[in-house]
Each structure stands twice: as structure tokens, then as C-alpha cells.
N, C-alpha and C positions, 0 to 999 in steps of 0.2 A: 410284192405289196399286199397280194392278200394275208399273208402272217404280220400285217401292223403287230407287233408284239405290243400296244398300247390297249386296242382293242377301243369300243368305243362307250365304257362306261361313261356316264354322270361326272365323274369328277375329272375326266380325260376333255369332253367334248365343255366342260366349261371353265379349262384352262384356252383350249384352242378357240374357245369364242372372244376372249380377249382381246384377241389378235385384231389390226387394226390394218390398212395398207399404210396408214403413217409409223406406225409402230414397230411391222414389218419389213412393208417393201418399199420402204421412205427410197432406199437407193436410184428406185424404177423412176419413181412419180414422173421426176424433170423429162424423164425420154416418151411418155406420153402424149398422144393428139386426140381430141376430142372423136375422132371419125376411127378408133384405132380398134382390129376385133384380138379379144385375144381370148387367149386359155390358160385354166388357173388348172394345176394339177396338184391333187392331195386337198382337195378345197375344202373336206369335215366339214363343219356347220355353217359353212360359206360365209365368215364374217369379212375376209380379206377379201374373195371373191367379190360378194355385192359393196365394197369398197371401192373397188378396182374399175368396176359399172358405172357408178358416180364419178369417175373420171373421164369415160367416155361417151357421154350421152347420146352424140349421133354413130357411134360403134355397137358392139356387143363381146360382152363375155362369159364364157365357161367356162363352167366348176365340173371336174371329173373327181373321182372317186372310186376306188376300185371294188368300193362294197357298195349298197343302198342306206345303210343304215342310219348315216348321218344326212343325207337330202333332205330325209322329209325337215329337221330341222332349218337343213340351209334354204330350203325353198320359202318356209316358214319365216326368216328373218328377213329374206329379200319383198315380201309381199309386205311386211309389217314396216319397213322403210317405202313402201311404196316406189321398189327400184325393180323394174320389167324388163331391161333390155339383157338381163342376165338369166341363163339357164344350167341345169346341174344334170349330169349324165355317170353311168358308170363306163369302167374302163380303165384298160392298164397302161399305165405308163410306160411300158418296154413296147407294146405293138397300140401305138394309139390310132384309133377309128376313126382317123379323118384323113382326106384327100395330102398331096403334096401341097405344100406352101396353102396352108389354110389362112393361118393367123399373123396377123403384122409381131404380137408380142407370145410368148408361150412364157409363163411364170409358173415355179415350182421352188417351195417354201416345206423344207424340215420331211422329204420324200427320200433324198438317194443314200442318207445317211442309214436307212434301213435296208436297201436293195445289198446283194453280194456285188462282190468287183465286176465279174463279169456283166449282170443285169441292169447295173446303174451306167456303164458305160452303152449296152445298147439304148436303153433309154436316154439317154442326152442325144445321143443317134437319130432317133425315133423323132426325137423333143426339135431338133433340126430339122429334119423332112416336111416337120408340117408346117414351119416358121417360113413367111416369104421372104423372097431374097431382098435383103436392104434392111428386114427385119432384127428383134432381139429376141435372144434365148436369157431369162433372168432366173438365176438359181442362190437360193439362202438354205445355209443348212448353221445349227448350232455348232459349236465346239464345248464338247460336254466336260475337258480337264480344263478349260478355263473358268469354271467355276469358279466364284468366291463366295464366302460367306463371311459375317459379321455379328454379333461374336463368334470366334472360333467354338468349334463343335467337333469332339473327335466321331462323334458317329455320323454326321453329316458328311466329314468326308471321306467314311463308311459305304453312304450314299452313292458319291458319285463314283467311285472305284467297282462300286457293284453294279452302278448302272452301264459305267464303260465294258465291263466284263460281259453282262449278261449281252449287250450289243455286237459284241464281236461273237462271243457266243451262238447266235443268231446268225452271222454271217455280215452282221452289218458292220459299221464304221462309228463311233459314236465322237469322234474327231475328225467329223467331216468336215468343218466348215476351212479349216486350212488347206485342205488338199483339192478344193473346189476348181482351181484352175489350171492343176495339175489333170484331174478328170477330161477337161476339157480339152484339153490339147490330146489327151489320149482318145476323145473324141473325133477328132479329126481341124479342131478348130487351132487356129496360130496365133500366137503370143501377140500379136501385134492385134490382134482382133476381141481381145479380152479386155476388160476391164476390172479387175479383183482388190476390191474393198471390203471393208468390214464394218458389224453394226452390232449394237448391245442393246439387252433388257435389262433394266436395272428395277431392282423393287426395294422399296425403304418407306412407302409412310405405311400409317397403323392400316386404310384399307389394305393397300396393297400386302403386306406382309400377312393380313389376316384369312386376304383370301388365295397368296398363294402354300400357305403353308397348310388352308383346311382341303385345297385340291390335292396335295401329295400325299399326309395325312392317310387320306382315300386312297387316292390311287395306289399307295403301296402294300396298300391289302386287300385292295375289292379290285382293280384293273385285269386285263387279262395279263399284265406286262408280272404281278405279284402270282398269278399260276406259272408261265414260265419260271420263272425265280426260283420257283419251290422244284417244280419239275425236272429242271434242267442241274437239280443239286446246287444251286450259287449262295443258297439262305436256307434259313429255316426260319418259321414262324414266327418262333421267340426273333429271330434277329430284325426281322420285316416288323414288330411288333415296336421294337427298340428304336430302328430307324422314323418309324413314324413318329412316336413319342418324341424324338427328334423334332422334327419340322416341328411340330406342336409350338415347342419350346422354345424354337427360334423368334415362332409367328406372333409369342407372346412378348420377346422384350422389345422394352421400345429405343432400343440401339440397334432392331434388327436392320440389317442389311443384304441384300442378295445381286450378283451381277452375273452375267455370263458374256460371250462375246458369240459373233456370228461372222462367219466368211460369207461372200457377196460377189457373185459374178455377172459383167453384163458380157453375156457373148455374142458379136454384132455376124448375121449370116448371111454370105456372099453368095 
């Protein structure tokens, strides 16, 4: 996790502040109790985390992160909603710094899709140990070929064939969200103790399309994710140049449309 190949630019950390626990981890909410403590892993600017607080009032929850960089913002939005029983720490996801069976809920949102095989299955591991028994393990990761766009764009799906590549390139997974409970049993957990659904972003009015296409925009030539690209040989310049002019283009018509789908695991821990 410390190579986020996103890195945490400006146009990164204000695509992930969107994030909502309605938006995201709508799957979780119903298995929530006010008194519940839990931990939020990959929490960036803490928008889902100090969501996640406001469900718990007489509980608490943590946001880890395997760098600093993004706290000071998420500490920043949690004081500015006036939500205190949430706190943000760093820390890896494969050896996490907490006691056995800490937390009733452990939540990790768009994390293992970046880990290699081996690292993401210690981590769900790890992600168990610290969950109490009776507790949930709740994991959302994207699936990056379900992509759709509207109107068709041959460079847009430019986009995401270069984004799947440079991900596996990486080591990561960038159609994670299907194989989420597959992970899971390879984690040690049993079919009958899973619950695997799925959830979608959809963006279509003029805000939404304006602001995600001037985040990609960005991010596809200022992120750390656009120096991999280049680095690792997957683009050139001109092409990351073309792509972006892309999204632009999309974000301007007013038939834009954008969907993607997400896999959803609850895995209940005995």
C-alpha cells in the first residue's frame, strides 16, 4: 500500500472526498449499532470514515492510512462536521497495529485491488484477527472493465484498458471487485459465512459529469498514477494528453453518462 500508484494529488484526494458511507458502504449501514467500534482502512480524506462515526455515536471509529499525507485533511473534515468520536492513524493493512479482536466492524473500501495476491490475502488475515468474534469484515473494491460510458468514446476506452494494464502492471488487480469472495475463502473464511453483492457509481447530471471529468483531466497528467504510465512504458505523453482531452469531452456533453459496478463482501467472523 505504500506504492498507492494514485499517489495523493489535489485531483485524487477530491475525487475520494466525494465518497459518502451512503454512496459507498450503503451495503454495511443495516448491520450497524449505535455502540459499534470500528475501522475504516485506506480512509484518505476521511469522508466515509467520519460518515461511518455518525452511525455510531456511543462507539468509535478509525481511519488508518498507510501514509500521513491525507490526515491532516481527514482530521480537518471530521472537526469541521463537529464528529469527535473518530480518529485517524497510520498503518499497513497486512500487519495492522492493533490487539486481537479489537473492533466489532473492520471496513476496507477500493485497498486490496492494489495489494499483489499474496499481500491482499495476508491482509483480509490480518483484517480478521483484529475483528471480534460475532463481528464483520466489510470489503468494496471497483471492477475497472465494467466501465461504461455514454456517448461512446474510442479513447475513453483507451482509458480504462490502460488503466487495467498499468494495475496489473503494478501487481495489483484492477477487476477486483468480482473476485472479492473468492479472496475471501482463500482467506480462510466459508461460503456460507459470506455475503457477496454488488454496488454502482453512476454519474450523469451536468455537476456530476463536470466534476468528474475535471478530476481525471488532472489526474491523468499531474497524479503520481500519470509518472507510473510514463515510467513503466504503458503511454507517452501525447497519449495521457489525448486521454485527458478525452474525459474533457465527455464532461462537456450534456448526454454524458458514466457507470461503473463494484463487488461487496460481508464476511461475518466466528
Amino acid at each position: 500500500m505504500e506504492d498507492y500508484p494514485h499517489g495523493h494529488h489535489n485531483s485524487v484526494l477530491r475525487a475520494h472526498s466525494w465518497r459518502t458511507a451512503s454512496n459507498s458502504a450503503g451495503y454495511l449501514l443495516g448491520s450497524l449499532k449505535p455502540d459499534m467500534h470500528i475501522l475504516d482502512i485506506g480512509c484518505g480524506p476521511g469522508s466515509i470514515t467520519t460518515d461511518l462515526a455518525t452511525k455510531v455515536p456511543q462507539g468509535r471509529v478509525v481511519g488508518l492510512e498507510p501514509t500521513a499525507e491525507p490526515l491532516e485533511e481527514a482530521r480537518k473534515h471530521a472537526a469541521e462536521r463537529n464528529v469527535f468520536n473518530v480518529s485517524f492513524n497510520v498503518g499497513d493493512a497486512r500487519k495492522l497495529p492493533f490487539a486481537d479482536q479489537t473492533f466489532d466492524v473492520v471496513h476496507v473500501h477500493q485497498v486490496l485491488q492494489y495489494l499483489n495476491a499474496g499481500d491482499r490475502i495476508l491482509a483480509i488475515r490480518d483484517m480478521r484477527r483484529v475483528t471480534k468474534s460475532g463481528g464483520l469484515l466489510a470489503i468494496r473494491e471497483a471492477d475497472q472493465s465494467t466501465i461504461t460510458f455514454y456517448p461512446e468514446n474510442e479513447s475513453l476506452n483507451d482509458f480504462v484498458s490502460l488503466y487495467r494494464k498499468v494495475a496489473r502492471g503494478n501487481g495489483g488487480e484492477a477487476d477486483a471487485g468480482r473476485r472479492l469472495h473468492t479472496w475471501a475463502k482463500e482467506a480462510g473464511f466459508v461460503a456460507s459465512d459470506i455475503t457477496a453483492t454488488a454496488g454502482t457509481w453512476c454519474y450523469n447530471t451536468p455537476e456530476e459529469r463536470a466534476w468528474w471529468s475535471s478530476v481525471w483531466s488532472e489526474r491523468i497528467l499531474h497524479s503520481s498514477w500519470a509518472k507510473s504510465v510514463l515510467e513503466g512504458g504503458h503511454a507517452t505523453a501525447l497519449d495521457l494528453e489525448r486521454l485527458a482531452e478525452a474525459w474533457r469531452t465527455w464532461g462537456a456533453s450534456e448526454d454524458g453518462w458514466y457507470g461503473i459496478m463494484h463487488g461487496e463482501v460481508l464476511c461475518r467472523v466466528k
